[in-house]
C-alpha positions in Angstrom: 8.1 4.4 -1.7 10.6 4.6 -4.6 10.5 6.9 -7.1 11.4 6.0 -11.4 11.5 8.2 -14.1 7.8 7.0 -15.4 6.2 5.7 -11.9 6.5 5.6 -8.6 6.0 3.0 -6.5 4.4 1.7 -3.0 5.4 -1.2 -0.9 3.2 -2.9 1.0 3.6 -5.3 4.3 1.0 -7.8 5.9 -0.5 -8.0 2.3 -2.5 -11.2 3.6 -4.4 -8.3 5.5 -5.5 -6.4 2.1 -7.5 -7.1 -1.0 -6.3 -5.7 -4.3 -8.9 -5.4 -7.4 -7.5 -6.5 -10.5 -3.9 -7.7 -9.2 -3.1 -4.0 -8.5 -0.5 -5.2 -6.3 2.7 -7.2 -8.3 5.2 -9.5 -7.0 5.9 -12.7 -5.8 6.4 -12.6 -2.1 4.3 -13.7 0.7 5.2 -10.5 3.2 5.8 -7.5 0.8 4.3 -6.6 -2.8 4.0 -3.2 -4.7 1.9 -0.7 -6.7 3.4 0.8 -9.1 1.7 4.2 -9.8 2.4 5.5 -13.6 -0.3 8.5 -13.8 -2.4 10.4 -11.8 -5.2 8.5 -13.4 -4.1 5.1 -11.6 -3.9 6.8 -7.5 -7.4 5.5 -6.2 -7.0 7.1 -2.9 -10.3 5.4 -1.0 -8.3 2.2 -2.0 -5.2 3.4 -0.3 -6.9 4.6 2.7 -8.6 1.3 3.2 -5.4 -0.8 2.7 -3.6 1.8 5.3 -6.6 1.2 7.9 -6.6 -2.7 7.5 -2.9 -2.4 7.9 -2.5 -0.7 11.0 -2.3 -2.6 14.2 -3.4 -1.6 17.7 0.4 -1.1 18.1 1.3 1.5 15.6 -1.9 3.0 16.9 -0.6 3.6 20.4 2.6 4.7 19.0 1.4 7.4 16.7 -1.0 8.6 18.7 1.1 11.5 20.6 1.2 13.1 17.6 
């Protein structure tokens, strides 16, 4: 997450792993692209759950679940 005077925006890994609607997610690499999130408006939060579900792996789920 970074943060800019008119958006903020989200960094994504795995992106072969996730579908984004209407290019939501920019850049050029294969590993990592972004959202950049300019008004309230533009945070779909079902879509965000989703890509944070597909992106987990049975890994991160052992390791977070202590907590």
């Amino acid at each position: 997450m970074r943060f800019a005077k008119k958006h903020i925006t989200l960094g994504f890994y795995n992106i072969d792993k996730i579908k984004a609607p209407d290019n939501l997610l920019e850049g050029k690499g294969n590993t990592l692209k972004h959202i950049k999130i300019k008004r309230a408006e533009d945070i779909k939060i079902e879509m965000f759950i989703n890509w944070l579900n597909k992106l987990q792996t049975k890994e991160d789920d052992r390791k977070w679940k202590g907590i």
